[in-house]
LUMVEXNU-66058 format. One record per residue (C-alpha): x, y, z; residue in three letters. Coordinates in steps of 0.2 Angstrom, whole numbers, padded with zeros to 4 digits, always signed. Layout:
! residues N
XYZALA
...
END
This chain:
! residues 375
-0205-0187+0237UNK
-0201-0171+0232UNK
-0183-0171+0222UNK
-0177-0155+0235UNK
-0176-0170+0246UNK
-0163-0183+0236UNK
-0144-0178+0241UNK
-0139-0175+0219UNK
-0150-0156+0223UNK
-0143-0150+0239UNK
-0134-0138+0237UNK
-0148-0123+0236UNK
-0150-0106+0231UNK
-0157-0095+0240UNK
-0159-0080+0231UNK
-0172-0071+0237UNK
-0189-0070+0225UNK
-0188-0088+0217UNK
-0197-0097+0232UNK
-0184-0109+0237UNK
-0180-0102+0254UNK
-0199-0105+0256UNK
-0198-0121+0249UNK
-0185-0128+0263UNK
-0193-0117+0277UNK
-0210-0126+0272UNK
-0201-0144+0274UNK
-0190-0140+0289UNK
-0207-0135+0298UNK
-0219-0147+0290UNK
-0206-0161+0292UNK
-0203-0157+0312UNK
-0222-0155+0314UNK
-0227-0168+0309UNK
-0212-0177+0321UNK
-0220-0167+0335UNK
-0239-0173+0330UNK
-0232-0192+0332UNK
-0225-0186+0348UNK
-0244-0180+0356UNK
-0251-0194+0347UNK
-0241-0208+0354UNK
-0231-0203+0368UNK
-0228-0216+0375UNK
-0216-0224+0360UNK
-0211-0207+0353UNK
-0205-0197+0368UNK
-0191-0198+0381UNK
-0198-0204+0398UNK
-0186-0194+0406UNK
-0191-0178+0397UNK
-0213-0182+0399UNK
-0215-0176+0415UNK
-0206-0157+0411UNK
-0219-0156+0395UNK
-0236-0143+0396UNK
-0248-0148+0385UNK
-0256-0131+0389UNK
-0240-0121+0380UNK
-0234-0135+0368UNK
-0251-0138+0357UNK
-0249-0118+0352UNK
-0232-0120+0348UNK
-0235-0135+0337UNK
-0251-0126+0327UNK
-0240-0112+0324UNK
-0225-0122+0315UNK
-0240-0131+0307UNK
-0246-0115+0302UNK
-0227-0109+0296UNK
-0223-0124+0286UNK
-0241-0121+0278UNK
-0239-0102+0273UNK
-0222-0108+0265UNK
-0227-0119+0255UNK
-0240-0111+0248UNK
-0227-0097+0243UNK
-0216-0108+0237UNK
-0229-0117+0229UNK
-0234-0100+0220UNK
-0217-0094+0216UNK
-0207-0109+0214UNK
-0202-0116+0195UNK
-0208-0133+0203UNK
-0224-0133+0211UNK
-0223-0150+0222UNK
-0208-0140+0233UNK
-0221-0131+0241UNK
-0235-0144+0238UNK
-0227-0156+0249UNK
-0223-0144+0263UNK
-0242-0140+0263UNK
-0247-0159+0264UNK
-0235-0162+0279UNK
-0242-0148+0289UNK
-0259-0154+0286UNK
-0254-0172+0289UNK
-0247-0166+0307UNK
-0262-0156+0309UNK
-0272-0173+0307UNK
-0263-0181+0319UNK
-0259-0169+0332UNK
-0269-0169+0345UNK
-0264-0181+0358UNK
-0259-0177+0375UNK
-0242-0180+0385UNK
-0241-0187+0399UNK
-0232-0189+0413UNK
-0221-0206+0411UNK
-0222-0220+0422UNK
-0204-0222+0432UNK
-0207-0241+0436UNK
-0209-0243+0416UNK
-0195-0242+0405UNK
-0200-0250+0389UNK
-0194-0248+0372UNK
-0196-0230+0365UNK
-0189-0219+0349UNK
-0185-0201+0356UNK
-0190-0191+0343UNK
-0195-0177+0355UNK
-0179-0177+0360UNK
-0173-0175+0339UNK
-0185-0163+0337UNK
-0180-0152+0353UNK
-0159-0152+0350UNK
-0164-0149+0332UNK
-0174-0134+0335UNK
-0162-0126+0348UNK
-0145-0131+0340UNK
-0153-0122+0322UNK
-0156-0108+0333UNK
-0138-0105+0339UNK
-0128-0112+0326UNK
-0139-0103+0311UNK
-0137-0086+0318UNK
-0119-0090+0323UNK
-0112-0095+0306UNK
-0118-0081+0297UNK
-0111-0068+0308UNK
-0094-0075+0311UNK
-0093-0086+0296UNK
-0077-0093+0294UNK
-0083-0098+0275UNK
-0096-0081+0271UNK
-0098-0088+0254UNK
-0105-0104+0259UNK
-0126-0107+0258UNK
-0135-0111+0276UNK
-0144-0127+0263UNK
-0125-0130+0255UNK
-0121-0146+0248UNK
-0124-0161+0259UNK
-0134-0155+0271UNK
-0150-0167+0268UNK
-0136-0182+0270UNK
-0131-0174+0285UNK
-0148-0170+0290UNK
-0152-0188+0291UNK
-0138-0194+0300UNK
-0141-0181+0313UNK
-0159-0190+0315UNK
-0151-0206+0314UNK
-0138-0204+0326UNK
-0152-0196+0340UNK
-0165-0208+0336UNK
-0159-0224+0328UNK
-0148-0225+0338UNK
-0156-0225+0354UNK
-0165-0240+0348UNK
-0148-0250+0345UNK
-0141-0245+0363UNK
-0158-0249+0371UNK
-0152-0269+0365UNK
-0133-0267+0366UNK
-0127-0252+0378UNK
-0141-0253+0392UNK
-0138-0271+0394UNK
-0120-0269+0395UNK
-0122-0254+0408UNK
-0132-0263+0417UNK
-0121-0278+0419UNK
-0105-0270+0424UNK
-0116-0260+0437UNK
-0122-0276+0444UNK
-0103-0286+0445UNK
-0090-0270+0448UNK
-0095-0264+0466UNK
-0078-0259+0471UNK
-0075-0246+0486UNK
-0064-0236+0472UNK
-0080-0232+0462UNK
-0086-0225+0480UNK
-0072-0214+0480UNK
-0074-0210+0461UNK
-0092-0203+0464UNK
-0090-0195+0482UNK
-0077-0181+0473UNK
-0085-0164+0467UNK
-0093-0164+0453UNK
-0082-0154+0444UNK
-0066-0163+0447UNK
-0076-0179+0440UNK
-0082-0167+0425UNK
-0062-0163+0422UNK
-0057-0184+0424UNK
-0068-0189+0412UNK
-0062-0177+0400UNK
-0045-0184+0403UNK
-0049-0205+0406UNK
-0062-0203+0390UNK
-0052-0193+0377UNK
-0035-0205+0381UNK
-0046-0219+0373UNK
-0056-0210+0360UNK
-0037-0203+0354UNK
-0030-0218+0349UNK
-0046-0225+0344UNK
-0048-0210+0331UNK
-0030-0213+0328UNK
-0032-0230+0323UNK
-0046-0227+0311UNK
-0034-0215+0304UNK
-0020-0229+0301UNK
-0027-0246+0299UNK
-0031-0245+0279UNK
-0050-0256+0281UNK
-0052-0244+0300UNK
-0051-0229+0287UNK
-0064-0233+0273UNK
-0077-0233+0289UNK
-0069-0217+0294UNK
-0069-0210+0276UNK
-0088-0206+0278UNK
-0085-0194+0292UNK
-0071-0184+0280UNK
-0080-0185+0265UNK
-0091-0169+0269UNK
-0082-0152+0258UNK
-0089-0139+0267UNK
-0087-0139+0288UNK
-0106-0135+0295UNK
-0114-0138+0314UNK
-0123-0154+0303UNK
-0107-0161+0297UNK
-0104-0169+0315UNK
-0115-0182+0312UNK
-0109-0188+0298UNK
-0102-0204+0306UNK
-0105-0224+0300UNK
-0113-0235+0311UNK
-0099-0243+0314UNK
-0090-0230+0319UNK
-0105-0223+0332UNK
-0106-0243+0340UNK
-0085-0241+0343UNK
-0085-0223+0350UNK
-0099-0228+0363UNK
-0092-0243+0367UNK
-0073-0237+0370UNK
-0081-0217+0378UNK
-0093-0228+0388UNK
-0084-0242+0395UNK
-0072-0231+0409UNK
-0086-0222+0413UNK
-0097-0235+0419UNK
-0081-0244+0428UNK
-0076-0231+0436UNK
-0091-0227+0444UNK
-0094-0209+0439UNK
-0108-0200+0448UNK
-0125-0200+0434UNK
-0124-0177+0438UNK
-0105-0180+0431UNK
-0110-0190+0419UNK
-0122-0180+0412UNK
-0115-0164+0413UNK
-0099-0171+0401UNK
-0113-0178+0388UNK
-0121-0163+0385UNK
-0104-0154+0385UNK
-0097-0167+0372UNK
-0114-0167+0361UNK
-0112-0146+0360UNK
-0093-0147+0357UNK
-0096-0160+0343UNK
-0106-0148+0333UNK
-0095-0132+0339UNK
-0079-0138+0330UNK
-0089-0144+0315UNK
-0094-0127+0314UNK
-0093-0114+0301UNK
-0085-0104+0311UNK
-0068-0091+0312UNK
-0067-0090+0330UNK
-0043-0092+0333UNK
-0048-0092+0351UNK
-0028-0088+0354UNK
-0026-0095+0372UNK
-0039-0108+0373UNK
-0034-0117+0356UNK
-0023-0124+0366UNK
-0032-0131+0379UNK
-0046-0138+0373UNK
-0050-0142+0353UNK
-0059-0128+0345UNK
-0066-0125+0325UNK
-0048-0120+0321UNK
-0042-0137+0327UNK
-0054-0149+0322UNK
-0056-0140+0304UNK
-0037-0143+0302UNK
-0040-0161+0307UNK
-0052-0161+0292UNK
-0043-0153+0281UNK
-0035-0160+0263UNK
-0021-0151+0264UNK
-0005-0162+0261UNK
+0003-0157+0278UNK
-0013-0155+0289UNK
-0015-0176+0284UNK
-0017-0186+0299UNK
-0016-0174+0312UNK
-0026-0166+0326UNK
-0034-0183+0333UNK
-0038-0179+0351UNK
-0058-0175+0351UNK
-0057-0162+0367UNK
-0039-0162+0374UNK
-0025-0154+0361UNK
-0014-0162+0375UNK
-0013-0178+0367UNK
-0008-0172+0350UNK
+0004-0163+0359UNK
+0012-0177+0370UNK
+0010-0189+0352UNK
+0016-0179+0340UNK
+0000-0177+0329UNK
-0004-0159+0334UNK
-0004-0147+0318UNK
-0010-0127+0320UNK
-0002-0114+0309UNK
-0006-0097+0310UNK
-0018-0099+0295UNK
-0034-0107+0293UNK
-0038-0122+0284UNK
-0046-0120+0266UNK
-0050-0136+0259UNK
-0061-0149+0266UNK
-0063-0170+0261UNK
-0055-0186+0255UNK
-0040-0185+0245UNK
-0041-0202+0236UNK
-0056-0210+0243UNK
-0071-0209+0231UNK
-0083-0209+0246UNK
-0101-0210+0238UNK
-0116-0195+0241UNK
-0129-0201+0251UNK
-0133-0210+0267UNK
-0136-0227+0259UNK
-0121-0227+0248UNK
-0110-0220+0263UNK
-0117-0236+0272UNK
-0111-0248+0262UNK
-0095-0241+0254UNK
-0083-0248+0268UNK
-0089-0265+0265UNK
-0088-0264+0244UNK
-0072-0259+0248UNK
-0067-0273+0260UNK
-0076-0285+0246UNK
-0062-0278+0232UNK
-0047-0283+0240UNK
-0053-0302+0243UNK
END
């Protein structure tokens, strides 16, 4: 594999002329092609069932010749101008790969079939649109101007952001679902009638409020209970705040947050349109405050958690330690006593004394090393 691709050589230059812009514009459209040949290749394992039926072949088979047909013309640049010829080389190999393989057909899913399935269309898709807000976004009303789009551990945050949208769909489809399922089979109560006969938006604003109560002190805990924090760690160890830095999370840490977020919603009895209106609200808001971004927002900074907030929550900064837990409502901090937001923003980024390794893999398994030293 091409060395742009191990996490030691991410932080990237992208001066103009030296063919690494092209280099990582070949990969990033080579690398989703190819996910997105898989797709039309074998729909029925690779796509979401709920998202088939929406899908024309008619329009999406142009779309995916020309990111074929991007990544290809990159590469060759890059292959051209680049110091390192395999940059480019492997870009133009995964386009032709997906070029190979692409030519499938999605269909329609069947609703009285729900077997196992990896949604990479569904990776594929957030990728593509959150790229194309949150890109455009940073470099306009950077917070950090200095800081590169391909800045240092952004391939370690790339592959969480896969894992977390597809690996873990597979974990939920044994753990989660079952669990969902359960509860809706013995909680029956005429409260959860009640629950999901209010308006929707009244649901929207309850589950901000029942959810973030548990995910606070949850997030506080992983703050305060020493072996809780070396989990944690791996979520602070990113330096520089970007839209991909929200998915640096352990396993761990994603199993307890679905778990804890998911529990009082399925008790409850939400109504599935509440429900899903606050998931993609949450999935956006994640990235937002991870963002590279100056937005003070003056009034709203107060009401619901916003980069400033979050970025402070982040921060290294002696007195910005252990503050800012609450994941929406900046109500919590307030009511506990962990709120912190001074008129300046927050400048330094990452663990203070935690030697949190680089990569996925290492990340993995530093909370349990640690663990293992203090037996």
């Amino acid at each position: 594999m091409s060395k742009l691709l191990r996490d030691k050589y991410e932080d990237v230059d992208l001066t103009p002329g030296q063919g690494k812009g092209s280099a990582a514009l070949s990969l990033f459209f080579s690398s989703l092609s190819l996910l997105a040949a898989l797709c039309f290749w074998v729909p029925a394992l690779f796509t979401t069932p709920e998202f088939r039926g929406f899908y024309n072949p008619a329009l999406l088979k142009p779309l995916l010749q020309l990111a074929i047909a991007i990544g290809f013309g990159f590469g060759l640049y890059a292959m051209l101008r680049h110091p390192s010829p395999g940059y480019g080389l492997t870009g133009m190999l995964l386009a032709i790969l997906a070029a190979l393989i692409g030519s499938g057909h999605i269909e329609a899913p069947n609703i009285a079939s729900r077997n196992l399935y990896v949604g990479l269309d569904y990776f594929v898709l957030t990728l593509v649109i959150l790229a194309l807000v949150f890109i455009p976004l940073e470099r306009a009303f950077a917070k950090d101007p200095t800081q590169n789009i391909l800045r240092k551990g952004w391939i370690t945050d790339l592959k969480y952001f896969m894992f977390s949208h597809m690996g873990v769909q597979l974990i939920s489809f044994f753990t989660v679902i079952p669990i969902q399922v359960f509860l809706h089979q013995v909680t029956t109560w005429s409260f959860q009638l009640w629950v999901a006969a209010q308006p929707i938006w009244l649901q929207f604003i309850e589950l901000l409020l029942v959810v973030d109560f548990g995910t606070y002190w949850i997030h506080r805990a992983m703050h305060e209970i020493p072996a809780l924090w070396k989990i944690h760690a791996i979520h602070h160890s990113t330096e520089q705040m970007n839209w991909l830095a929200s998915s640096r999370l352990h396993l761990f840490e994603i199993l307890v947050n679905r778990f804890a977020g998911y529990l009082p919603i399925f008790v409850l009895g939400f109504a599935p349109s509440a429900v899903y209106a606050y998931l993609v609200f949450i999935s956006f808001h994640a990235i937002f405050i991870h963002a590279n971004l100056r937005f003070r927002f003056p009034l709203l900074r107060w009401v619901l958690a916003t980069p400033e907030y979050h970025h402070w929550h982040h921060s290294s900064e002696d007195e910005a330690i252990d503050k800012n837990y609450a994941g929406f409502l900046p109500l919590y901090d307030v009511l506990f006593g962990t709120l912190f937001m001074p008129k300046h923003l927050a400048s330094r980024y990452g663990t203070v004394s935690d030697p949190v390794p680089d990569g996925i893999v290492g990340q993995f398994l530093y909370p349990f090393k640690s663990w293992l030293k203090r037996q």
